[in-house]
N, CA and C atoms of all chains as a GROMACS GRO file, in nm:
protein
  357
    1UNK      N    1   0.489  -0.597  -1.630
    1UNK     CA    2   0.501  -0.586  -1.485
    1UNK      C    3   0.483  -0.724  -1.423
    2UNK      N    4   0.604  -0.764  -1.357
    2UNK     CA    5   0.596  -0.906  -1.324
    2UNK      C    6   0.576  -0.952  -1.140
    3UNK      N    7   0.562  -1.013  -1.131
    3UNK     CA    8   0.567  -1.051  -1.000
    3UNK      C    9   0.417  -1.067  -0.913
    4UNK      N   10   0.417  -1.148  -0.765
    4UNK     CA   11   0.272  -1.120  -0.703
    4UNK      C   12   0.321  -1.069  -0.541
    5UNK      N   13   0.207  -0.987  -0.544
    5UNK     CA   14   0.250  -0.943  -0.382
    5UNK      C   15   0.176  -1.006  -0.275
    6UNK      N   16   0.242  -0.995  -0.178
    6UNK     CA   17   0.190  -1.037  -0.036
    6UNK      C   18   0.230  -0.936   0.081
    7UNK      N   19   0.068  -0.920   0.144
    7UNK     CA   20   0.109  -0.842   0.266
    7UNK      C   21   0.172  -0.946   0.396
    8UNK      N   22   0.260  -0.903   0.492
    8UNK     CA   23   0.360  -0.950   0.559
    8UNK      C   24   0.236  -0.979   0.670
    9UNK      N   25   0.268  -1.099   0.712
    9UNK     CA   26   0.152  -1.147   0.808
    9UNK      C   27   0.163  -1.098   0.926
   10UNK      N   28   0.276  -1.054   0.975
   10UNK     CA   29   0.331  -0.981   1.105
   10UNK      C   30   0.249  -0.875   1.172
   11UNK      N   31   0.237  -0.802   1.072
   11UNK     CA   32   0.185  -0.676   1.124
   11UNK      C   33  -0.014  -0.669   1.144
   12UNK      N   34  -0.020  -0.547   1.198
   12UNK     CA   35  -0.166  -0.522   1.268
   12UNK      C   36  -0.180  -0.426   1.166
   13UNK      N   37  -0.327  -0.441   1.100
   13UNK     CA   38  -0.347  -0.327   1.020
   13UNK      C   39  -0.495  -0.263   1.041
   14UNK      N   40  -0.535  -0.157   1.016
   14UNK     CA   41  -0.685  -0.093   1.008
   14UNK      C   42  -0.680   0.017   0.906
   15UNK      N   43  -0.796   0.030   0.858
   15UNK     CA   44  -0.835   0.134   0.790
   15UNK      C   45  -0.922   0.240   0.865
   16UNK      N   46  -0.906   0.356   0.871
   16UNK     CA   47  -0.941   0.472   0.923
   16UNK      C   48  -1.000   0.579   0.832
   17UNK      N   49  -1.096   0.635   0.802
   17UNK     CA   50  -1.184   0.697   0.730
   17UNK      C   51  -1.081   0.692   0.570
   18UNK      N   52  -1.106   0.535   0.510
   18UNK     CA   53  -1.044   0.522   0.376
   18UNK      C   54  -0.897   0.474   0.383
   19UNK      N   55  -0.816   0.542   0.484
   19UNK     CA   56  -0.673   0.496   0.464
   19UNK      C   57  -0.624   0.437   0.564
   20UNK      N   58  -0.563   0.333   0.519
   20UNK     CA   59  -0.452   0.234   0.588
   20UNK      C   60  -0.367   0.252   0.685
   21UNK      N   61  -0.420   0.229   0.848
   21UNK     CA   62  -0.263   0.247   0.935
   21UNK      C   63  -0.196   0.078   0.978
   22UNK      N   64  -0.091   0.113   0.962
   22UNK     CA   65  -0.023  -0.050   1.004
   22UNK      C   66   0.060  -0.045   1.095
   23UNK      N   67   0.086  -0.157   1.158
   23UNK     CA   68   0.182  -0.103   1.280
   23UNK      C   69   0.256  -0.219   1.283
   24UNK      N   70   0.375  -0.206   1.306
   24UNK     CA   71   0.490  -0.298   1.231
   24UNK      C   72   0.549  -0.296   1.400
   25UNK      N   73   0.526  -0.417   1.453
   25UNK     CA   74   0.570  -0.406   1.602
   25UNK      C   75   0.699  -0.444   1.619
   26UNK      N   76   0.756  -0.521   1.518
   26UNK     CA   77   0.918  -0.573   1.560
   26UNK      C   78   1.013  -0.420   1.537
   27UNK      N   79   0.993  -0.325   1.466
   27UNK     CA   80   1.081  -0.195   1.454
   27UNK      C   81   1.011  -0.081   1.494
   28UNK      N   82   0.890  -0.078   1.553
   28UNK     CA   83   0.799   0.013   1.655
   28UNK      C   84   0.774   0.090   1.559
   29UNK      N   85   0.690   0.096   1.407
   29UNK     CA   86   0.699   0.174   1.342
   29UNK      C   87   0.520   0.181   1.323
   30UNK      N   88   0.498   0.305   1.274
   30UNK     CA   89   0.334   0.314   1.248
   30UNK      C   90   0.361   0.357   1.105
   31UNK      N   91   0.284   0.297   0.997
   31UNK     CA   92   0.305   0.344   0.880
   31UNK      C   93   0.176   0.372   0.816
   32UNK      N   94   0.154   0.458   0.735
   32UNK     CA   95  -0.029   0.542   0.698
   32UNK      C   96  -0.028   0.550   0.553
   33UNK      N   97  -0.088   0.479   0.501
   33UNK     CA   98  -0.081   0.485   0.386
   33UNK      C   99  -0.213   0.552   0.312
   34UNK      N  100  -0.195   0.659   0.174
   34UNK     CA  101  -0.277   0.739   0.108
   34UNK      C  102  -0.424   0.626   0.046
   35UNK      N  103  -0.513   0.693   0.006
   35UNK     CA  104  -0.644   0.637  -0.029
   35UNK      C  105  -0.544   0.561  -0.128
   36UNK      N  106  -0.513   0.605  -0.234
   36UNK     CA  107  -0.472   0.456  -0.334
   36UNK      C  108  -0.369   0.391  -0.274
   37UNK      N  109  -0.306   0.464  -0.199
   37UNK     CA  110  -0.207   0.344  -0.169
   37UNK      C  111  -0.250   0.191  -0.119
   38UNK      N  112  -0.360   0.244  -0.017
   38UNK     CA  113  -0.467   0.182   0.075
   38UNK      C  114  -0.522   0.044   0.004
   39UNK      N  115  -0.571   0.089  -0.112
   39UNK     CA  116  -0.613   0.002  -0.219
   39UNK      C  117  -0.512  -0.086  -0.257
   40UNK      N  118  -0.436  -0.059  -0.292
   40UNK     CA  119  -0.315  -0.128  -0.351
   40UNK      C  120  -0.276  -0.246  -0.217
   41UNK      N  121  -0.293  -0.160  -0.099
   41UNK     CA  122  -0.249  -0.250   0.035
   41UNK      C  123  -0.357  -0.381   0.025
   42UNK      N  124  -0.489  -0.360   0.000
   42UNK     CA  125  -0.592  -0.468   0.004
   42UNK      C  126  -0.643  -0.520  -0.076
   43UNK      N  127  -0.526  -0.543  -0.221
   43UNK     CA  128  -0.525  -0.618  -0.304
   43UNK      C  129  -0.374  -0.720  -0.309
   44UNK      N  130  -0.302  -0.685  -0.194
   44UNK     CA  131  -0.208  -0.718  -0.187
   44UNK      C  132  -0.218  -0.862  -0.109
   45UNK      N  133  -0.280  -0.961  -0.134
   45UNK     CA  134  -0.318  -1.061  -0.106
   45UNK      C  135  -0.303  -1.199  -0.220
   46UNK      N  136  -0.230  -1.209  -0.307
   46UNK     CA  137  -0.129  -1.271  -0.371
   46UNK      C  138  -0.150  -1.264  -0.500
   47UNK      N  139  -0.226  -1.147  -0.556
   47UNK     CA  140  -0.294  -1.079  -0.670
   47UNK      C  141  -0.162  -1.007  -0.753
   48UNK      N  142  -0.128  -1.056  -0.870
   48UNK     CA  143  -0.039  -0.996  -0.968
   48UNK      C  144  -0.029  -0.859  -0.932
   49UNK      N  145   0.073  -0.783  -0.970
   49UNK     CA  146   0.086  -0.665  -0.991
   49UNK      C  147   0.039  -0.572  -1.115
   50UNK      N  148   0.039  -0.686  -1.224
   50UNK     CA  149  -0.030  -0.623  -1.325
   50UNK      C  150  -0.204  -0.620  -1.330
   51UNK      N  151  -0.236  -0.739  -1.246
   51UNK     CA  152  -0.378  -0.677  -1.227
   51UNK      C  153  -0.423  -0.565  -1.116
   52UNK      N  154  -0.365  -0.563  -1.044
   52UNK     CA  155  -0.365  -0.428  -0.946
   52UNK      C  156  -0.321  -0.306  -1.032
   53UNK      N  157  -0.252  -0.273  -1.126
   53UNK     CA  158  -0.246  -0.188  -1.202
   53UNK      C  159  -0.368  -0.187  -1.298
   54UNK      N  160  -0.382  -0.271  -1.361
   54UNK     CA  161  -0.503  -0.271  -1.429
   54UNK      C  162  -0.682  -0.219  -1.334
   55UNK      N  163  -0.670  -0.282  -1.183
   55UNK     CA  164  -0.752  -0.203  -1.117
   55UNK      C  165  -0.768  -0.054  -1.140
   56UNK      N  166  -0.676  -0.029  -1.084
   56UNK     CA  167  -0.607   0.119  -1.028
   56UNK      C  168  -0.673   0.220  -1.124
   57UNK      N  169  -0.603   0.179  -1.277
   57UNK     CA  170  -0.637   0.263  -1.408
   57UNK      C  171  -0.736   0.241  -1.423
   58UNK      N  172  -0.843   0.153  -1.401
   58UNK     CA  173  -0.989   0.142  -1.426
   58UNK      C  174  -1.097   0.251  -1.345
   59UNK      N  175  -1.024   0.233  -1.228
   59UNK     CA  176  -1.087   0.287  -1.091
   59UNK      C  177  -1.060   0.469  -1.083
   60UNK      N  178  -0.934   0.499  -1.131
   60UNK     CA  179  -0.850   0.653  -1.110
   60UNK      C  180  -0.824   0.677  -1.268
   61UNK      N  181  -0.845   0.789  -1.269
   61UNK     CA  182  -0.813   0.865  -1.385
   61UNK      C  183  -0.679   0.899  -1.404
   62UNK      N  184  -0.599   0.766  -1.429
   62UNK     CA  185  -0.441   0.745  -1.450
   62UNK      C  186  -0.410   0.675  -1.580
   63UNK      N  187  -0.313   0.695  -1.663
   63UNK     CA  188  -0.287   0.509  -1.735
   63UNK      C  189  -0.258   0.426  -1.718
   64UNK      N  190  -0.259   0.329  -1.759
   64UNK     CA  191  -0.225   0.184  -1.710
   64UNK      C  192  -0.026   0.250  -1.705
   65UNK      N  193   0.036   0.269  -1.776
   65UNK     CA  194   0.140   0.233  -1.779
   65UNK      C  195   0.177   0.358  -1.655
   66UNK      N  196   0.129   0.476  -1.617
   66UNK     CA  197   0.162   0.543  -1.507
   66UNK      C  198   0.155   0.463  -1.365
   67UNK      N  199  -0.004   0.423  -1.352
   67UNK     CA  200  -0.024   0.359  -1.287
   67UNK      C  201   0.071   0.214  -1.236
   68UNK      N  202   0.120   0.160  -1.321
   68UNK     CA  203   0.267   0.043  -1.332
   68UNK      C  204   0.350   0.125  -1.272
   69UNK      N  205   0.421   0.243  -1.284
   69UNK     CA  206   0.550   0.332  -1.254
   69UNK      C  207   0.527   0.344  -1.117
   70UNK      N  208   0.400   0.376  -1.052
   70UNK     CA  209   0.407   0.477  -0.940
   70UNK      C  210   0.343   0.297  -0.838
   71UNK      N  211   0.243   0.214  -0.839
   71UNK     CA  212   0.266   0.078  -0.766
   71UNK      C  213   0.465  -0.003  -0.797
   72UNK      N  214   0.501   0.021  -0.889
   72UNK     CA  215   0.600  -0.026  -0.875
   72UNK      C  216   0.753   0.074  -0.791
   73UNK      N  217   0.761   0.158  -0.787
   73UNK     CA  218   0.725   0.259  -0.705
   73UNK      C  219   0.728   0.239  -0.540
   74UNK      N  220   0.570   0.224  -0.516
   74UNK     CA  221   0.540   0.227  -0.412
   74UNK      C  222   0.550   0.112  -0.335
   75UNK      N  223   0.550  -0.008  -0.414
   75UNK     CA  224   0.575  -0.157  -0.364
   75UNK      C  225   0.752  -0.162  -0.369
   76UNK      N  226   0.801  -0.128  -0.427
   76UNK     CA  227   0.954  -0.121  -0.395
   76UNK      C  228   0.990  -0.061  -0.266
   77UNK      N  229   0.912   0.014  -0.180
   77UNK     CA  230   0.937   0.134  -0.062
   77UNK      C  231   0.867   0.047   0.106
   78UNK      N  232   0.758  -0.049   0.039
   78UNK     CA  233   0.672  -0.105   0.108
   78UNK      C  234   0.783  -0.239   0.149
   79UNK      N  235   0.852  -0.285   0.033
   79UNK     CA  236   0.904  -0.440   0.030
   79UNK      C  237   1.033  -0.343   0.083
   80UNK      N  238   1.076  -0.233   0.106
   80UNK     CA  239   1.240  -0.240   0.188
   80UNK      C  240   1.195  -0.189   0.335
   81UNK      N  241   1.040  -0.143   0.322
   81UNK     CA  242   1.010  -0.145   0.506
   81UNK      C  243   0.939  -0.280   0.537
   82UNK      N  244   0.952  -0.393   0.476
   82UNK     CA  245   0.958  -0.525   0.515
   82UNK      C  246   0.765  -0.530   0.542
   83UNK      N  247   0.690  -0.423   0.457
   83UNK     CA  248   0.518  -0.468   0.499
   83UNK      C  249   0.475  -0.576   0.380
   84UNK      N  250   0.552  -0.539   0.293
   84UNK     CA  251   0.490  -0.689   0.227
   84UNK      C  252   0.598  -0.782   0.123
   85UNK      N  253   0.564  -0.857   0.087
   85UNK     CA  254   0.676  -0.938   0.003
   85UNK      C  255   0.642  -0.979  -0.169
   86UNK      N  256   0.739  -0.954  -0.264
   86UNK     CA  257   0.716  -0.972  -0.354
   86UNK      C  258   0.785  -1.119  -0.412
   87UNK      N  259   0.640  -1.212  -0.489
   87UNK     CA  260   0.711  -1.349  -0.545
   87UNK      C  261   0.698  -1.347  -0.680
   88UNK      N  262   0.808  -1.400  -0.755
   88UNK     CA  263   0.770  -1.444  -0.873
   88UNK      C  264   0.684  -1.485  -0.950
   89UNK      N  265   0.604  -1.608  -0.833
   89UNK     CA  266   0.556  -1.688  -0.880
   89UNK      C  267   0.423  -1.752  -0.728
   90UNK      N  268   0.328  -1.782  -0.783
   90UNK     CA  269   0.241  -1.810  -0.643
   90UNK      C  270   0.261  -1.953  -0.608
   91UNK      N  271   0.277  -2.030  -0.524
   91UNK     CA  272   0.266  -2.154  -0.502
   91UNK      C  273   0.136  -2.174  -0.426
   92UNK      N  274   0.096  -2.269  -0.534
   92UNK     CA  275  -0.078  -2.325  -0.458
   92UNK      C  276  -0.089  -2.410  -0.387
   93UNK      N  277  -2.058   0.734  -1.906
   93UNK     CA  278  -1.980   0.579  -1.865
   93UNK      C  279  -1.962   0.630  -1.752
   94UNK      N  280  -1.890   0.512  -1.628
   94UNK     CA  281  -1.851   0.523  -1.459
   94UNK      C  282  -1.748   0.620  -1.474
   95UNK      N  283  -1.802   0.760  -1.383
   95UNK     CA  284  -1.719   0.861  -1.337
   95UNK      C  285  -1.566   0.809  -1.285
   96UNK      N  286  -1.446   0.840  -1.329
   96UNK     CA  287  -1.318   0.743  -1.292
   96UNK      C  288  -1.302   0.876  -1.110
   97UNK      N  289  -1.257   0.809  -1.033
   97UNK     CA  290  -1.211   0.941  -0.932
   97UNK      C  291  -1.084   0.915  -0.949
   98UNK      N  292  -1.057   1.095  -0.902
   98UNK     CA  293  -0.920   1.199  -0.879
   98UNK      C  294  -0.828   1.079  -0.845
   99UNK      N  295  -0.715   1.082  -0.921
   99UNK     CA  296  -0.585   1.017  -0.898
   99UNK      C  297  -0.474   1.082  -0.799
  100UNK      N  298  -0.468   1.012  -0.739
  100UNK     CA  299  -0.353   1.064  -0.623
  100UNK      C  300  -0.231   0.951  -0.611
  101UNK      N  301  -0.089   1.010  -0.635
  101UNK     CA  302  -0.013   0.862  -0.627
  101UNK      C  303   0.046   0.806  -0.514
  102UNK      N  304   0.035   0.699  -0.503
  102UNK     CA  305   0.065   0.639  -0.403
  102UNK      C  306   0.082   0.654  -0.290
  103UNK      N  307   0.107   0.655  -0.176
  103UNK     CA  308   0.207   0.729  -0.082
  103UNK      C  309   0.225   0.634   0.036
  104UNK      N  310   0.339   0.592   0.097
  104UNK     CA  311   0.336   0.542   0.247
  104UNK      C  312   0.421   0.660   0.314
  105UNK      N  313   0.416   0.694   0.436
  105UNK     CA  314   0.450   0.752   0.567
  105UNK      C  315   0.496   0.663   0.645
  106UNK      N  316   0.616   0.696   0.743
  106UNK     CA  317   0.632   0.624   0.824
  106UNK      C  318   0.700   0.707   0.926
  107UNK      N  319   0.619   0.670   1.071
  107UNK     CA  320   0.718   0.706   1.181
  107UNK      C  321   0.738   0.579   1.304
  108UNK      N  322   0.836   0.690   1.350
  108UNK     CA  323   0.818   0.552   1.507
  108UNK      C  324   0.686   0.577   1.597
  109UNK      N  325   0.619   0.432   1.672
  109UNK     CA  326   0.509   0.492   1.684
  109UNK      C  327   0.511   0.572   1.814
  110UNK      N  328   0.633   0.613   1.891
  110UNK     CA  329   0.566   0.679   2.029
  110UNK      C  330   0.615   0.824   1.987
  111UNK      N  331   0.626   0.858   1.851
  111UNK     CA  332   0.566   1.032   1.806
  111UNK      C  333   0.469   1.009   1.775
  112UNK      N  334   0.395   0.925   1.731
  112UNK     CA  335   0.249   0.910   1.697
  112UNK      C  336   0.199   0.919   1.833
  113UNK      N  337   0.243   0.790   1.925
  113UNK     CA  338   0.155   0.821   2.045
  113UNK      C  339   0.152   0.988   2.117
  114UNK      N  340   0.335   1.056   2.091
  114UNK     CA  341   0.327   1.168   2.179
  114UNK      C  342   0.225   1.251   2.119
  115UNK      N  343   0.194   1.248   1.974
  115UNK     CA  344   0.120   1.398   1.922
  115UNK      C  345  -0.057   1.336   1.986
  116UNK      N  346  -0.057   1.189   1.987
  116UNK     CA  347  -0.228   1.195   2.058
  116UNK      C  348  -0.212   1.258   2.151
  117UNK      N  349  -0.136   1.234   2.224
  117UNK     CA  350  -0.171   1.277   2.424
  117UNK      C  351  -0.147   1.426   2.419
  118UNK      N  352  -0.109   1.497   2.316
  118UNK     CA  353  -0.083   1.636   2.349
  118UNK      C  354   0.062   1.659   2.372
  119UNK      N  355   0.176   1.560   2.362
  119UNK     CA  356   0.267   1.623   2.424
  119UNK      C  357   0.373   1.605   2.283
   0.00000   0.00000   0.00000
């Protein structure tokens, strides 16, 4: 599982008893994301994808390689509603 | 060993936000 994510600096975000609301003001959209998703959102700070999977399966009674399917998945759905961006590679 | 918790997968939602705003106000 390759790549690092970044949440999109644009938007306004809060957490609300555990889960994630964001509000994406250039397309007036409110988007709510589930307890793991949530997680996944606040590791999304230029942290591999394979260590956020490796979280995930540590943390939830998932496997690592499910856990890969369903963030890759869910970051594919996140990166075409433009909340965060995926790089190859980090520049320091 | 550390109790793992209930797996739930992923999920984002999305709407526009003035159905969000209409369902606060009641309407």
């Amino acid at each position: 599982m390759k790549g690092y994510i970044v949440r999109n600096p644009k938007l306004a975000w809060r957490e609300v008893d555990g889960e994630m609301v964001i509000i994406s003001p250039e397309d007036s959209q409110v988007h709510e994301l589930n307890e793991t998703a949530s997680l996944i959102w606040k590791h999304a700070d230029g942290r591999s994808l394979e260590e956020i999977a490796e979280r995930i399966s540590t943390e939830y009674e998932v496997s690592l390689e499910a856990a890969r399917a369903d963030i890759g998945e869910l970051v594919a759905a996140l990166e075409q509603k433009q909340l965060v961006f995926v790089a190859t590679e980090v520049k320091g | 060993p550390k109790k793992k918790r209930a797996y739930v997968k992923p999920q984002c939602l999305s709407e526009p936000i003035y159905e969000t705003l209409a369902l606060a106000c009641g309407k």
